[in-house]
N, C-alpha and C positions, 0 to 999 in steps of 0.2 A: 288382922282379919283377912280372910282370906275372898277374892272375889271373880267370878270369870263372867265374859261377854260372849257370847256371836252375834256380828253385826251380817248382813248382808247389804253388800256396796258394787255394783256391775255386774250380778250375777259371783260377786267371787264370796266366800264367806271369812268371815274375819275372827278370830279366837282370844282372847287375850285372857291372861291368868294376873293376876297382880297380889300383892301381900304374901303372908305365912304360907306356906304349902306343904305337905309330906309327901316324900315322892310317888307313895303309890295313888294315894287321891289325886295328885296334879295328871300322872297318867291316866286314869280313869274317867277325869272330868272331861280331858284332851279327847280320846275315846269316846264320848258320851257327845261331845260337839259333833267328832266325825261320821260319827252315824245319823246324828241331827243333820248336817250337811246332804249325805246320801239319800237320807227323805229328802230331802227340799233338791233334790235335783241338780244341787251346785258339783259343778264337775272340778274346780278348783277351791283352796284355801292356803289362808295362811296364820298359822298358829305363834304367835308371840309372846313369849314367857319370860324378858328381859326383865322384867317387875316381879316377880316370882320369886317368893325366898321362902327360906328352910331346908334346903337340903344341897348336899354337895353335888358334882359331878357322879351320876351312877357309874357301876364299873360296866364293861363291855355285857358280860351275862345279862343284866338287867336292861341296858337298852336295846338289846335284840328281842328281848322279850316285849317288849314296850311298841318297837317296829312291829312285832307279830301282831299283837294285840289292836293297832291300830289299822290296819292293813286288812285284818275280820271287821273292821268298824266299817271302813270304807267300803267293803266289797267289791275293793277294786275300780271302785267309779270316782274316785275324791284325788285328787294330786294335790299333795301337801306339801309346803314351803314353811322351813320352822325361822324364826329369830330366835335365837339363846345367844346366853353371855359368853364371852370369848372362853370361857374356863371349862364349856361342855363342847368345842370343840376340839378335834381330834386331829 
């Protein structure tokens, strides 16, 4: 089952994604937090998807799309710090 949070803790807001995931829905929910952040004013966050399973490391084409995507969520007012598993690092 899949599940996601935002907490808000010092003004920062907190994301986390845990269970089954398909990569386009985990982008989108991620997305849907960040814009939920930009309402509420939070100028920082940090999104955590270490619990998150279902799908592999995307390829390059697809996480710049995902950077794009997320970047229209924030409009620019959100700084986002991600945690992922050592295997979608580059």
């Amino acid at each position: 089952m899949s599940q996601s949070s935002l907490e808000v803790m010092d003004g920062i807001g907190r994301f986390r994604l845990s269970g089954a995931w398909r990569f386009p829905q985990a982008v989108q929910a991620i997305g849907a937090a960040i814009a939920k952040a930009d309402q509420l004013g939070l100028a920082r966050m940090l999104i955590v998807t270490t619990e998150a399973t279902g799908f592999d490391p995307p390829p390059m084409a697809d996480r710049r799309a995902m950077v794009r995507e997320w970047s229209q969520a924030s409009m620019g007012h959100v700084a986002i710090a991600m945690v992922v598993p050592p295997a979608f690092i580059d």
